[in-house]
PQR file of N, CA, C, O and H, with PARSE charges and radii, in Angstrom:
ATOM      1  N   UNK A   1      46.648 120.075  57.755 -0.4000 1.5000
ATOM      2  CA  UNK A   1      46.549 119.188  58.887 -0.0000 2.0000
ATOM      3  C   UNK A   1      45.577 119.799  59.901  0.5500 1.7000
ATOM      4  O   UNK A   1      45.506 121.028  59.892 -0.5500 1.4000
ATOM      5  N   UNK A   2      44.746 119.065  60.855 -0.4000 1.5000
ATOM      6  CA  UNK A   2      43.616 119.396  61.019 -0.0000 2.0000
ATOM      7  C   UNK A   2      44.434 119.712  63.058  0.5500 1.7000
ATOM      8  O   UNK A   2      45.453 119.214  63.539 -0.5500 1.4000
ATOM      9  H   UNK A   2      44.803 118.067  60.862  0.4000 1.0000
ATOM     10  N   UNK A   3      43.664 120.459  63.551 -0.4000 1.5000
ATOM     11  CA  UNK A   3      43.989 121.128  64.696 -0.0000 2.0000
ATOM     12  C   UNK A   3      43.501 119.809  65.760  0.5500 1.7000
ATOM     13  O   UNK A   3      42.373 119.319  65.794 -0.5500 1.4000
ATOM     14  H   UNK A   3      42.837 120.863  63.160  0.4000 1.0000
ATOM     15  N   UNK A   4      44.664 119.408  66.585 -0.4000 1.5000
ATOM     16  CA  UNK A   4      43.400 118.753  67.431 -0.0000 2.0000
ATOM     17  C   UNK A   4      42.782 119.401  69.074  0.5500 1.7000
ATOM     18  O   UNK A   4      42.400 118.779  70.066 -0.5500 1.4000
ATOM     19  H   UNK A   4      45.580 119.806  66.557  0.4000 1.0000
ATOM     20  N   UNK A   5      42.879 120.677  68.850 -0.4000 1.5000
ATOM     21  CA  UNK A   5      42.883 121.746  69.982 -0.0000 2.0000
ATOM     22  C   UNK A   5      41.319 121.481  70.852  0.5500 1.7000
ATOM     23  O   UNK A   5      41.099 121.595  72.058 -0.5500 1.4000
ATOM     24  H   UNK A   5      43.189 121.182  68.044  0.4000 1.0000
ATOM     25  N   UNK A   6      40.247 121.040  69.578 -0.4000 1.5000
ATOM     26  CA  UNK A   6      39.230 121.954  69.656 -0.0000 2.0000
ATOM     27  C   UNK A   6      38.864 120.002  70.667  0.5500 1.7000
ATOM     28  O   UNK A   6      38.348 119.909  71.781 -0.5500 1.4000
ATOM     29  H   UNK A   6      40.426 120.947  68.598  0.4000 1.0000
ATOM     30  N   UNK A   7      39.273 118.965  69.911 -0.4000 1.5000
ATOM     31  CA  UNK A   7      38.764 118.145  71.003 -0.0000 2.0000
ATOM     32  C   UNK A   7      39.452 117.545  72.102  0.5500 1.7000
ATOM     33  O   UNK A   7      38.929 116.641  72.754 -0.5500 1.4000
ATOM     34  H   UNK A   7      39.691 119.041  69.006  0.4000 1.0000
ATOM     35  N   UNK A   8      40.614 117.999  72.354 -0.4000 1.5000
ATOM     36  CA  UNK A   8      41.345 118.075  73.840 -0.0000 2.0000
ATOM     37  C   UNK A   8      40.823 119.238  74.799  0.5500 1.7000
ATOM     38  O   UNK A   8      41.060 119.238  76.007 -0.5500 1.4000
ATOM     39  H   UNK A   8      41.039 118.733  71.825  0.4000 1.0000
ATOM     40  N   UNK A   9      40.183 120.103  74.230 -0.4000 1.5000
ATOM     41  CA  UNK A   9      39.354 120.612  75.057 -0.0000 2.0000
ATOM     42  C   UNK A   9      38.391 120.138  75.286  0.5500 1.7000
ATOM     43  O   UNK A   9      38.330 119.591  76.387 -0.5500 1.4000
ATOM     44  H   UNK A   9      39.990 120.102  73.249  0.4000 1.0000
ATOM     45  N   UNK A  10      37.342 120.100  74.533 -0.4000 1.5000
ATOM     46  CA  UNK A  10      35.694 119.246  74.671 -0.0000 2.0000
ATOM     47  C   UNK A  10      36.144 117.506  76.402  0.5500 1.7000
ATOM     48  O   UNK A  10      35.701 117.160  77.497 -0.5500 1.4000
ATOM     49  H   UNK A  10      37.392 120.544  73.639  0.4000 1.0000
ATOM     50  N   UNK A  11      37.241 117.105  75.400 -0.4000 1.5000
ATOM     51  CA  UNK A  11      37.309 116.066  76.867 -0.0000 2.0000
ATOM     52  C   UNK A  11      37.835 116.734  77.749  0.5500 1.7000
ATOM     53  O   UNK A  11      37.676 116.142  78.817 -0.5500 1.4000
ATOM     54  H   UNK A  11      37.601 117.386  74.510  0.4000 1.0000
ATOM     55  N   UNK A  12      38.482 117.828  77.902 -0.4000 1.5000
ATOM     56  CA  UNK A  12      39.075 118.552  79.193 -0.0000 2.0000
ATOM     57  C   UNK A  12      37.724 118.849  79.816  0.5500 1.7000
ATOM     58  O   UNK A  12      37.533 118.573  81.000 -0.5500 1.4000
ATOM     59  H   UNK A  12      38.611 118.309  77.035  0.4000 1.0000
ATOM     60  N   UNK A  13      36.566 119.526  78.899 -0.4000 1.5000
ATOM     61  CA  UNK A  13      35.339 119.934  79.615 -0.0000 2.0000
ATOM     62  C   UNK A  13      34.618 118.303  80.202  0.5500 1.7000
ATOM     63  O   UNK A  13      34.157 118.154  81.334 -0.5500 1.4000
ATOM     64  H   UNK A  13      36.721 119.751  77.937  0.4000 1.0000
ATOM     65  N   UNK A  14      34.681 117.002  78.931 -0.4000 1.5000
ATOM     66  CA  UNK A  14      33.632 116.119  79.770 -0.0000 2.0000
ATOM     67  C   UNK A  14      34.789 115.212  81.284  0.5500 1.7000
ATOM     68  O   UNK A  14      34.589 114.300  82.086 -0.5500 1.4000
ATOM     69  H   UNK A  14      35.056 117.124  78.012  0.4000 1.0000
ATOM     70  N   UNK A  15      35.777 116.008  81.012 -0.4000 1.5000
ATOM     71  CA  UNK A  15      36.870 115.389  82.893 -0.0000 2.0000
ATOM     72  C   UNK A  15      36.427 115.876  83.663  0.5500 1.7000
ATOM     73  O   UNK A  15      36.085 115.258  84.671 -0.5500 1.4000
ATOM     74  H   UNK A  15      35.939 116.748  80.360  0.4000 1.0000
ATOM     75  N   UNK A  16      36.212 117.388  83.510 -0.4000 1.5000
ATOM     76  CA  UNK A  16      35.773 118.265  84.581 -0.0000 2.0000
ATOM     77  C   UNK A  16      34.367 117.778  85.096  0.5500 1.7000
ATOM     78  O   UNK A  16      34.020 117.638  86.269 -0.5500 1.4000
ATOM     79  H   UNK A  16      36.489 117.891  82.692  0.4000 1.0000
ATOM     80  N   UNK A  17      33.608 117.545  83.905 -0.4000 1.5000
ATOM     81  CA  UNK A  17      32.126 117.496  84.487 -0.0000 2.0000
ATOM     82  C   UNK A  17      31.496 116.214  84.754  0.5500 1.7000
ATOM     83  O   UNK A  17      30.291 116.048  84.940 -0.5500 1.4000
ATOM     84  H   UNK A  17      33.890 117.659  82.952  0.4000 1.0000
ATOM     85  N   UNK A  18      32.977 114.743  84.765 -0.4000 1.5000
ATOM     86  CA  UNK A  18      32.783 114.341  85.022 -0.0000 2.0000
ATOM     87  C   UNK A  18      33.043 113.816  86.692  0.5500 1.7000
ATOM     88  O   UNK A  18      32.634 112.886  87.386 -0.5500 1.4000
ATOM     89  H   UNK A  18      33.957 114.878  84.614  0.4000 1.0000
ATOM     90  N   UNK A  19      34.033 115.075  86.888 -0.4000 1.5000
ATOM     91  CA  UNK A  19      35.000 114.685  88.723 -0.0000 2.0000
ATOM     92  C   UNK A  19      33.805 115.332  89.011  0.5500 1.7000
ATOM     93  O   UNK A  19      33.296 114.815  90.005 -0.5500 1.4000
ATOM     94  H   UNK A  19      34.365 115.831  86.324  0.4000 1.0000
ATOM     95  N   UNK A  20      33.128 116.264  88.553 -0.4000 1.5000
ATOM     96  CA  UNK A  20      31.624 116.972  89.168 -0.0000 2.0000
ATOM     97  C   UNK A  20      30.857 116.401  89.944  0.5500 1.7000
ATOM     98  O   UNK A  20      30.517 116.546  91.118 -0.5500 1.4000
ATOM     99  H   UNK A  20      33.541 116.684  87.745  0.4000 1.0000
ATOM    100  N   UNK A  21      30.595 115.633  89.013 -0.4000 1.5000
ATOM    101  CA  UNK A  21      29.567 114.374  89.293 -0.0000 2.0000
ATOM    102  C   UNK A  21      29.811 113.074  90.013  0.5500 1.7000
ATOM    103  O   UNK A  21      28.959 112.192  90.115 -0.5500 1.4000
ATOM    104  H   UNK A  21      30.871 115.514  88.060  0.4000 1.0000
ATOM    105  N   UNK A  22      31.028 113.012  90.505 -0.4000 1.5000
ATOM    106  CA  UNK A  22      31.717 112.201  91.449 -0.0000 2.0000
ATOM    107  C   UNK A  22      31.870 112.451  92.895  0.5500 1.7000
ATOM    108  O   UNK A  22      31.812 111.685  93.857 -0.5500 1.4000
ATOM    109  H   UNK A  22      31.721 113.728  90.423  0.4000 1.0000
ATOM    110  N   UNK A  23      32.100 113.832  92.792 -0.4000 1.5000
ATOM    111  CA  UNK A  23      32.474 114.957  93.887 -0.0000 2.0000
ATOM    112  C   UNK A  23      30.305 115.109  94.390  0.5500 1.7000
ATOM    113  O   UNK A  23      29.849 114.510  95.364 -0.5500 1.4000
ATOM    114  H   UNK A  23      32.148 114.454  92.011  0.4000 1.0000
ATOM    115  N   UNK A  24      29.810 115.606  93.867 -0.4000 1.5000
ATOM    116  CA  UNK A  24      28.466 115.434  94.186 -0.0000 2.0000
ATOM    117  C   UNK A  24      27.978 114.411  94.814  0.5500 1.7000
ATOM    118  O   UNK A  24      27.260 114.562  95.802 -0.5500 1.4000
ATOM    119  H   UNK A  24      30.180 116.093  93.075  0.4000 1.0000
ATOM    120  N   UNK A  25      28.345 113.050  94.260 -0.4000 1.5000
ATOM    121  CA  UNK A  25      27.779 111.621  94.292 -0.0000 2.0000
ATOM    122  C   UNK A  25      28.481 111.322  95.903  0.5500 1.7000
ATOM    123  O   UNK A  25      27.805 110.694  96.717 -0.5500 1.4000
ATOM    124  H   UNK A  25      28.929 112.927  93.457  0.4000 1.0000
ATOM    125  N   UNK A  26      29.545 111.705  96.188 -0.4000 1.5000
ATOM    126  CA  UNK A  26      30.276 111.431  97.327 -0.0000 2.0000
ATOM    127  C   UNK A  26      29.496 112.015  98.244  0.5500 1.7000
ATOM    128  O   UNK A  26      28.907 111.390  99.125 -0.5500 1.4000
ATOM    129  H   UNK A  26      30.094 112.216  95.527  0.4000 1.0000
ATOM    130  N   UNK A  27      29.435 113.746  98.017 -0.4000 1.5000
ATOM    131  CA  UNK A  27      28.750 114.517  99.436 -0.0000 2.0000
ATOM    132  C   UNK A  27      27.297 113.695  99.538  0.5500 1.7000
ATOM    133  O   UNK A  27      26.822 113.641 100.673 -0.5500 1.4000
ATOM    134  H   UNK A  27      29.914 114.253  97.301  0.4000 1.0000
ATOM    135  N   UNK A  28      26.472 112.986  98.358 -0.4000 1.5000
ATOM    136  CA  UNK A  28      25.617 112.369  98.870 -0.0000 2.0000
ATOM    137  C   UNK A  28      25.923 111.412  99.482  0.5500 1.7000
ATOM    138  O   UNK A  28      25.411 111.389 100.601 -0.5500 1.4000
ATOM    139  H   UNK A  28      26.858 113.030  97.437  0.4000 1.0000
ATOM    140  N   UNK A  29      26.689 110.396  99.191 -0.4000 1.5000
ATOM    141  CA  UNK A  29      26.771 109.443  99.762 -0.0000 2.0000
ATOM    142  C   UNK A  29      27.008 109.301 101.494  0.5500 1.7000
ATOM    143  O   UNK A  29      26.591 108.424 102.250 -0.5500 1.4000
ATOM    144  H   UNK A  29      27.105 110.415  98.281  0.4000 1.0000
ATOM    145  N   UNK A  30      28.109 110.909 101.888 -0.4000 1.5000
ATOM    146  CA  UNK A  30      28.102 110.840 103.062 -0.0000 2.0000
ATOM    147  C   UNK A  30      26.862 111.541 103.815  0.5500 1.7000
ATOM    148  O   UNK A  30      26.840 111.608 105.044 -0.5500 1.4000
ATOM    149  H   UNK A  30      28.448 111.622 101.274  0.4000 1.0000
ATOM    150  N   UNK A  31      25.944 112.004 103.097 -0.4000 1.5000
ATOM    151  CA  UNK A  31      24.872 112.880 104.104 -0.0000 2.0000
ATOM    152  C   UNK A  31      24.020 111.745 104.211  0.5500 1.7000
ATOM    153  O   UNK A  31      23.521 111.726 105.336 -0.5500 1.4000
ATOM    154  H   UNK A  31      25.961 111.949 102.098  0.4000 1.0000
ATOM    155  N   UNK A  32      23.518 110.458 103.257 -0.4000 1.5000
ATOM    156  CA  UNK A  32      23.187 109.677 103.669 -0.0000 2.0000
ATOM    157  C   UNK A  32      23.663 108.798 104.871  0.5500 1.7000
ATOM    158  O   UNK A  32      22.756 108.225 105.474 -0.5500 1.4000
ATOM    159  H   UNK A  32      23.924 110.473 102.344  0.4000 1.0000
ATOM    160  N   UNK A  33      24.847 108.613 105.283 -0.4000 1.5000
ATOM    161  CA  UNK A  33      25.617 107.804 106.045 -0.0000 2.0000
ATOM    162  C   UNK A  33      25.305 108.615 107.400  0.5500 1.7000
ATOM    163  O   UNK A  33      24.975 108.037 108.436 -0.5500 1.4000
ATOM    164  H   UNK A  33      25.584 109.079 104.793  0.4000 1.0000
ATOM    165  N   UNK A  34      25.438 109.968 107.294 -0.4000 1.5000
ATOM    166  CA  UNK A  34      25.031 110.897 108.446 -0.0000 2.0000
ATOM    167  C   UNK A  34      23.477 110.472 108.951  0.5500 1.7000
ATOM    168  O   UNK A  34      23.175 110.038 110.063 -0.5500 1.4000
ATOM    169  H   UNK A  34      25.706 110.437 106.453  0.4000 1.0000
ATOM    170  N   UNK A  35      22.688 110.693 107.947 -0.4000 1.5000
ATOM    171  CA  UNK A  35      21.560 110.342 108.663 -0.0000 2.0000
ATOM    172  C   UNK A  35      20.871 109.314 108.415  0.5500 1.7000
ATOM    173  O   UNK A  35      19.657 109.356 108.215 -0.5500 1.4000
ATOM    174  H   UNK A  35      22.933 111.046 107.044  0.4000 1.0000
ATOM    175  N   UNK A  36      21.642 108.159 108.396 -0.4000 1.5000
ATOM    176  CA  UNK A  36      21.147 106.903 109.055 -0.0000 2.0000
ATOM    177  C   UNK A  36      21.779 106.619 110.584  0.5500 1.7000
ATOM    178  O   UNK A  36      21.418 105.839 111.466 -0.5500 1.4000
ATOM    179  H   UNK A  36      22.628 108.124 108.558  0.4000 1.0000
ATOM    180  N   UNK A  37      22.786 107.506 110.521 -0.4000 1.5000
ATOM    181  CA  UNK A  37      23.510 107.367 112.260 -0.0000 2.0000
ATOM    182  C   UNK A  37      22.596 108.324 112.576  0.5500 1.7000
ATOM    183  O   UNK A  37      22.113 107.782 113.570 -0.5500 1.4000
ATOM    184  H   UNK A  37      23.079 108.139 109.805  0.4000 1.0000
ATOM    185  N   UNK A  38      21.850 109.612 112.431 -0.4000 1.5000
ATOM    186  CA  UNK A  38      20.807 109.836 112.999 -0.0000 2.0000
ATOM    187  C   UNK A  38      19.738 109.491 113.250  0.5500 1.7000
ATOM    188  O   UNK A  38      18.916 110.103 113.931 -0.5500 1.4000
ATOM    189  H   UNK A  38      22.243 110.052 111.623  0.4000 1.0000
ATOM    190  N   UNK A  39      19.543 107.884 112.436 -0.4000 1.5000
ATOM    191  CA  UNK A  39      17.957 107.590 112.621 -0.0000 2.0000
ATOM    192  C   UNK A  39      18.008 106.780 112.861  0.5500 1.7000
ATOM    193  O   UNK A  39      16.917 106.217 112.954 -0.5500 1.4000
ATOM    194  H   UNK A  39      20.211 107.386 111.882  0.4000 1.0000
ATOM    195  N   UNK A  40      19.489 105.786 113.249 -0.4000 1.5000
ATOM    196  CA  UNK A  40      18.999 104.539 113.786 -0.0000 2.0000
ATOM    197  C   UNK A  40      18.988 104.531 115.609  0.5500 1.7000
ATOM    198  O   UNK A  40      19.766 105.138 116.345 -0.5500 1.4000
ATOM    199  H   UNK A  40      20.375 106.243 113.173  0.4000 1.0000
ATOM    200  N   UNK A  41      18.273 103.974 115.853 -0.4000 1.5000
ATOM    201  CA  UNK A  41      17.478 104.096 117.265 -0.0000 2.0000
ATOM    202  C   UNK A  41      18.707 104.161 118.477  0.5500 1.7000
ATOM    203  O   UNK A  41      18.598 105.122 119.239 -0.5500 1.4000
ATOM    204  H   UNK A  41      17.640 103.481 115.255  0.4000 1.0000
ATOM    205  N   UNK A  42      19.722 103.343 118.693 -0.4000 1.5000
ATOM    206  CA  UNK A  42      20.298 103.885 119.396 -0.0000 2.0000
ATOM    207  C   UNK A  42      21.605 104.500 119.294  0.5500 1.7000
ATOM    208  O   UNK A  42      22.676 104.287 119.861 -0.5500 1.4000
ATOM    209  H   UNK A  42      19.810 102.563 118.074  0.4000 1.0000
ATOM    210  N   UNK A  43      21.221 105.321 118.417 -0.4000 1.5000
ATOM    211  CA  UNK A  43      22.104 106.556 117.770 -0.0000 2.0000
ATOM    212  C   UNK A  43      23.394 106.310 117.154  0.5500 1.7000
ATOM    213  O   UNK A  43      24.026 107.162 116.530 -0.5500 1.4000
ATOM    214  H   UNK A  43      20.350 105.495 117.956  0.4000 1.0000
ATOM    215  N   UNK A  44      23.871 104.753 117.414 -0.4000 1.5000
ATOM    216  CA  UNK A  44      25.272 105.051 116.668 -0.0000 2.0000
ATOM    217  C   UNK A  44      24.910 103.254 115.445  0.5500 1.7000
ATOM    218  O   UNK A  44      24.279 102.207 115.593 -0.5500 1.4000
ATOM    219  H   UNK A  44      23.357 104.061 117.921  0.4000 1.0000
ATOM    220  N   UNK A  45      25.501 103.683 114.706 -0.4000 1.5000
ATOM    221  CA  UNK A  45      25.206 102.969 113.291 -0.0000 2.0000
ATOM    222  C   UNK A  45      26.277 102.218 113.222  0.5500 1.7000
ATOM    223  O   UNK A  45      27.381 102.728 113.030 -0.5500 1.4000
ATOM    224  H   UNK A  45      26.013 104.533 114.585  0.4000 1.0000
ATOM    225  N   UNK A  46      26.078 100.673 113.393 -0.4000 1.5000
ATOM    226  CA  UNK A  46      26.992  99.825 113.532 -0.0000 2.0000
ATOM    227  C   UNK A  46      26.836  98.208 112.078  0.5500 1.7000
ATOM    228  O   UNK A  46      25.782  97.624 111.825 -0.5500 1.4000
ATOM    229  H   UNK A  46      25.181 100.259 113.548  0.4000 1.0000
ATOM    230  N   UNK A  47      28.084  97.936 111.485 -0.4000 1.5000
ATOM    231  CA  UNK A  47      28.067  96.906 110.454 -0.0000 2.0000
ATOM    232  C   UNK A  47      27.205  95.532 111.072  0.5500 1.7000
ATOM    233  O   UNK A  47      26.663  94.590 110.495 -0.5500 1.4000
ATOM    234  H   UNK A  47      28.940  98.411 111.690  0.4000 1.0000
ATOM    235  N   UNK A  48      27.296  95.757 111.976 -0.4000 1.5000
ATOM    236  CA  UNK A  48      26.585  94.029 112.592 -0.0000 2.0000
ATOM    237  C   UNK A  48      24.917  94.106 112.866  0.5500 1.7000
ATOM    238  O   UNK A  48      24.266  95.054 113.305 -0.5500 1.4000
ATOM    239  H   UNK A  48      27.737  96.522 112.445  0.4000 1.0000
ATOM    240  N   UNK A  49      24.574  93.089 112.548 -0.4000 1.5000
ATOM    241  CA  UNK A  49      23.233  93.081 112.528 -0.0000 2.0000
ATOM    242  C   UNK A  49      23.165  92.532 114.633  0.5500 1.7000
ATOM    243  O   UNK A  49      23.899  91.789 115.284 -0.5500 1.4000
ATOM    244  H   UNK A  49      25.103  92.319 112.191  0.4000 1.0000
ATOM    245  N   UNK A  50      22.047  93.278 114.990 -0.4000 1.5000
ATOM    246  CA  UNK A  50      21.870  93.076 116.657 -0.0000 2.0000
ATOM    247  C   UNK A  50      21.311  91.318 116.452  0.5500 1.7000
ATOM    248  O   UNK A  50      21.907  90.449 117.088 -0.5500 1.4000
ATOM    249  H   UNK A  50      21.451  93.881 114.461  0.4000 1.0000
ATOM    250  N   UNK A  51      20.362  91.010 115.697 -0.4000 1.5000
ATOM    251  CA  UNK A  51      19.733  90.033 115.984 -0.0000 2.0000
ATOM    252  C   UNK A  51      20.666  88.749 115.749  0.5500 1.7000
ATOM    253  O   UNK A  51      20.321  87.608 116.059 -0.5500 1.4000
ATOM    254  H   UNK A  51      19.878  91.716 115.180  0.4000 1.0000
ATOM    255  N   UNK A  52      22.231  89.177 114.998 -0.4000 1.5000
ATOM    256  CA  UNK A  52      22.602  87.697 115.070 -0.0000 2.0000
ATOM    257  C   UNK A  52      24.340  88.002 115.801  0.5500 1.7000
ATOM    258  O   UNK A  52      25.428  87.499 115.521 -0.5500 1.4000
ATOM    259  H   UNK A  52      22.511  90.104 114.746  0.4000 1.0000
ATOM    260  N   UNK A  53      23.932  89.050 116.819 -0.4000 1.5000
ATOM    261  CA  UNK A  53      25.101  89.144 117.535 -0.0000 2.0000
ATOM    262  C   UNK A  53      25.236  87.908 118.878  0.5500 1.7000
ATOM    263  O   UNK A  53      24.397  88.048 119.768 -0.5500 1.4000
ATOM    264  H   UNK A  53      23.048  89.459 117.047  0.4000 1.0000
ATOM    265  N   UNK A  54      26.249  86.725 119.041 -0.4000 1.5000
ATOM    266  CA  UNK A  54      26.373  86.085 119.763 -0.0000 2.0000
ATOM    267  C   UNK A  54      26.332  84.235 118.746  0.5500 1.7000
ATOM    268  O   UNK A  54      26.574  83.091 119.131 -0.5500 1.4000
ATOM    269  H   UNK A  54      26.931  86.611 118.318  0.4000 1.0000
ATOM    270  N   UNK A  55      25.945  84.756 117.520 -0.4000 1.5000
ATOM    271  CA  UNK A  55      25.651  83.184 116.811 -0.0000 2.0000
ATOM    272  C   UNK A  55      26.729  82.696 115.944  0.5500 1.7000
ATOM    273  O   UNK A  55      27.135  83.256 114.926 -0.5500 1.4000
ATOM    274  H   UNK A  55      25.749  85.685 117.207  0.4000 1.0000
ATOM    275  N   UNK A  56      27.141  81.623 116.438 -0.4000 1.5000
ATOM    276  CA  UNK A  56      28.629  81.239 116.194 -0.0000 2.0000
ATOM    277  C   UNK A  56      28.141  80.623 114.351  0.5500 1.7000
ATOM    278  O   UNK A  56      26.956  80.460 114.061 -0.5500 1.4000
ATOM    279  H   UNK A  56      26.811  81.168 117.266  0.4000 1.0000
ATOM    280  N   UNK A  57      28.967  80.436 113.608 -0.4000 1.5000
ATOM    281  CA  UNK A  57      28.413  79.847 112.012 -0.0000 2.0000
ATOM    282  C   UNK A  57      29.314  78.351 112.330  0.5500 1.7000
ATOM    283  O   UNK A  57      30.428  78.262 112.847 -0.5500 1.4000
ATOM    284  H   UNK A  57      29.929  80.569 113.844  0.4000 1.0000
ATOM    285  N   UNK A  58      28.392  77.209 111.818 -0.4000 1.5000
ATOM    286  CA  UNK A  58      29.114  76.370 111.627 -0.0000 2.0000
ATOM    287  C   UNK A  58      28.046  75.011 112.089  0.5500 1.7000
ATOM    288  O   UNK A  58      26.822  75.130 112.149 -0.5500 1.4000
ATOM    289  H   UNK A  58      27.487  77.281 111.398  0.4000 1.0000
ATOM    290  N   UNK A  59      28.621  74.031 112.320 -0.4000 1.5000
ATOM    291  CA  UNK A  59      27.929  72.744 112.900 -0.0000 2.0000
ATOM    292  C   UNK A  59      27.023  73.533 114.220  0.5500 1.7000
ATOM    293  O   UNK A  59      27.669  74.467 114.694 -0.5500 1.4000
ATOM    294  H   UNK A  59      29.615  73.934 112.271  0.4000 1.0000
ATOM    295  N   UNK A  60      25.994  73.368 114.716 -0.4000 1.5000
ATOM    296  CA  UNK A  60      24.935  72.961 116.037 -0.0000 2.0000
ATOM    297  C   UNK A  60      25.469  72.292 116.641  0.5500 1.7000
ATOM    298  O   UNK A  60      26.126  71.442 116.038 -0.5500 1.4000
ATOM    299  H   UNK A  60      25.470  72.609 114.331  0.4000 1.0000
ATOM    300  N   UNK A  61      25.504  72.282 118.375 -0.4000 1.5000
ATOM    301  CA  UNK A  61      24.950  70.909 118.815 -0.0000 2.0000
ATOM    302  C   UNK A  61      24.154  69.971 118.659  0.5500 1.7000
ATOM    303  O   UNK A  61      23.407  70.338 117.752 -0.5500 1.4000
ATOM    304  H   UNK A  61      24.971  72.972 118.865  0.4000 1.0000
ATOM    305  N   UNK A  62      23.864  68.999 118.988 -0.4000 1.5000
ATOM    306  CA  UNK A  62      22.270  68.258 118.638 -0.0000 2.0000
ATOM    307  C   UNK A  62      21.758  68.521 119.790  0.5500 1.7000
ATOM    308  O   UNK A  62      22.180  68.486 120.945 -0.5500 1.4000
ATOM    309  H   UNK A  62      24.470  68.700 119.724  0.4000 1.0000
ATOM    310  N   UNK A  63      20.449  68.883 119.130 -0.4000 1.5000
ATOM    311  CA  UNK A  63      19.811  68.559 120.463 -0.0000 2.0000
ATOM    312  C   UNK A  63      19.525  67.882 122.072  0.5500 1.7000
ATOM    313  O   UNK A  63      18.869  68.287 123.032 -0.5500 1.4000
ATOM    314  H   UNK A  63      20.106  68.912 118.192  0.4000 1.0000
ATOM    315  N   UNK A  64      20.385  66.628 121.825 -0.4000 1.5000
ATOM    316  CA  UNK A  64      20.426  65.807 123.115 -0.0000 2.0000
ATOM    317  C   UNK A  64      21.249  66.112 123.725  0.5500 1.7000
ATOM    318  O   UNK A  64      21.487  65.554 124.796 -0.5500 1.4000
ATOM    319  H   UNK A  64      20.918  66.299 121.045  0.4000 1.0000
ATOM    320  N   UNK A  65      22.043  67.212 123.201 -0.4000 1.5000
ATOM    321  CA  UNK A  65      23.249  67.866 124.117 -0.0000 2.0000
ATOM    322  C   UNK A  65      22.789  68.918 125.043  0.5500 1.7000
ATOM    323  O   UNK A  65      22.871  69.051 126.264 -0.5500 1.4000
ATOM    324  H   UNK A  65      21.849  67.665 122.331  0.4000 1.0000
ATOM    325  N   UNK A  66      22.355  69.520 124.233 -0.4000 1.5000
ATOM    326  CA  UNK A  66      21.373  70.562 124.890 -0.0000 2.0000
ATOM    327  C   UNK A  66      20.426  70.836 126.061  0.5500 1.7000
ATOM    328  O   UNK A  66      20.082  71.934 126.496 -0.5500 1.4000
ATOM    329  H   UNK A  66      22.288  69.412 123.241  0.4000 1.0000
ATOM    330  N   UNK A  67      20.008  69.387 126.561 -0.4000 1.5000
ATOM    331  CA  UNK A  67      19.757  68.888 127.962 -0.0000 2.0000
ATOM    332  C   UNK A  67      20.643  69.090 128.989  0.5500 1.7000
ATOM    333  O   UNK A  67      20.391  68.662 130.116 -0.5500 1.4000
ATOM    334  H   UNK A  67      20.288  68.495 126.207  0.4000 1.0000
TER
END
């Protein structure tokens, strides 16, 4: 009967080297996040876009209201 030692290890090694590569992927992910709050202009990095802060979604007035 054949050992199955040798490939419960081999996947013990591709778990490890795969949380590796997770654990890596994360610290990038946050040094990116760091410096886009360093580079966006007034220093703090916010989900909302400025240009459509105040615009309600839905029906318009018409125009003749708008007078």
């Amino acid at each position: 009967m054949a050992k199955p030692g040798r490939a419960t290890q081999s996947k013990r090694n591709r778990e490890l080297a795969k949380q590796d590569r997770q654990k890596d992927k994360e610290e990038r992910r946050e040094e990116r996040k760091k410096q886009k709050i360093q580079t966006s202009p007034d220093g703090d990095f916010s989900e909302e876009d400025p240009d459509l802060i105040g615009i309600i979604p839905g029906p318009q007035k018409p125009w003749d209201a708008l007078e």
